[in-house]
N, C-alpha and C positions, 0 to 999 in steps of 0.2 A: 206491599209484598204480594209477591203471585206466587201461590200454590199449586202444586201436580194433584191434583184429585180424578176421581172418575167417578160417575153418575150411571145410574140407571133407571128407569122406568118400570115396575114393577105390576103388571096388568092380569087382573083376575073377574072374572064374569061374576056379576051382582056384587063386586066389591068394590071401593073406592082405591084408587091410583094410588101409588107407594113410590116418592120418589126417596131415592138413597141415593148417598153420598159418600165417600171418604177419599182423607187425605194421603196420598203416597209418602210412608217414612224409610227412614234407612237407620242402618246402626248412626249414631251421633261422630260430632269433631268432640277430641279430646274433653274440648272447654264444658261442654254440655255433659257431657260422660258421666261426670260428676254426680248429676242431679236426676238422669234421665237415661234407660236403655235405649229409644229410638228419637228420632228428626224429622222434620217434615222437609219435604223435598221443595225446596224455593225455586222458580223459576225464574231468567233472565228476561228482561221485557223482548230483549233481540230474540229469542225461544219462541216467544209464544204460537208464532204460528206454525213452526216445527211442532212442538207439542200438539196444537189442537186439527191438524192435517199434515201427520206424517206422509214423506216418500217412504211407499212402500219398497222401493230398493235401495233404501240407506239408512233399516233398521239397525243395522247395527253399527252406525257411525251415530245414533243418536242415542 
C-alpha cells in the first residue's frame, strides 16, 4: 500500500534535526464510516510519480 504523506525537515541552531511526517486523510467510504471519522489517502502505483513531481500546470487535474 502507498500512502500520500508529506514530510518535513525541521532545523534549529544548537538543536538536533526534527524530521515529521504525516499521513494525508480524507473523510472515509461508507464501509469505514462506521468505525472511523477520517481515511488515509492510498495512492495508485501508476500515481506515484504524479504525486512525488507534480506538473505544475495540471494542479488541478490531479
Amino acid at each position: 500500500m502507498l500512502v500520500a504523506c508529506l514530510w518535513s525537515r525541521w532545523q534549529s541552531k544548537d538543536e538536533p534535526d526534527l524530521l515529521s511526517i504525516a499521513a494525508i486523510t480524507d473523510e472515509p467510504p461508507t464501509e469505514i464510516a462506521a468505525g472511523h471519522d477520517r481515511c488515509i489517502i492510498s495512492i495508485q502505483p501508476s500515481q506515484v510519480d504524479a504525486w512525488l513531481d507534480p506538473d505544475a500546470g495540471e494542479l488541478a487535474a490531479q
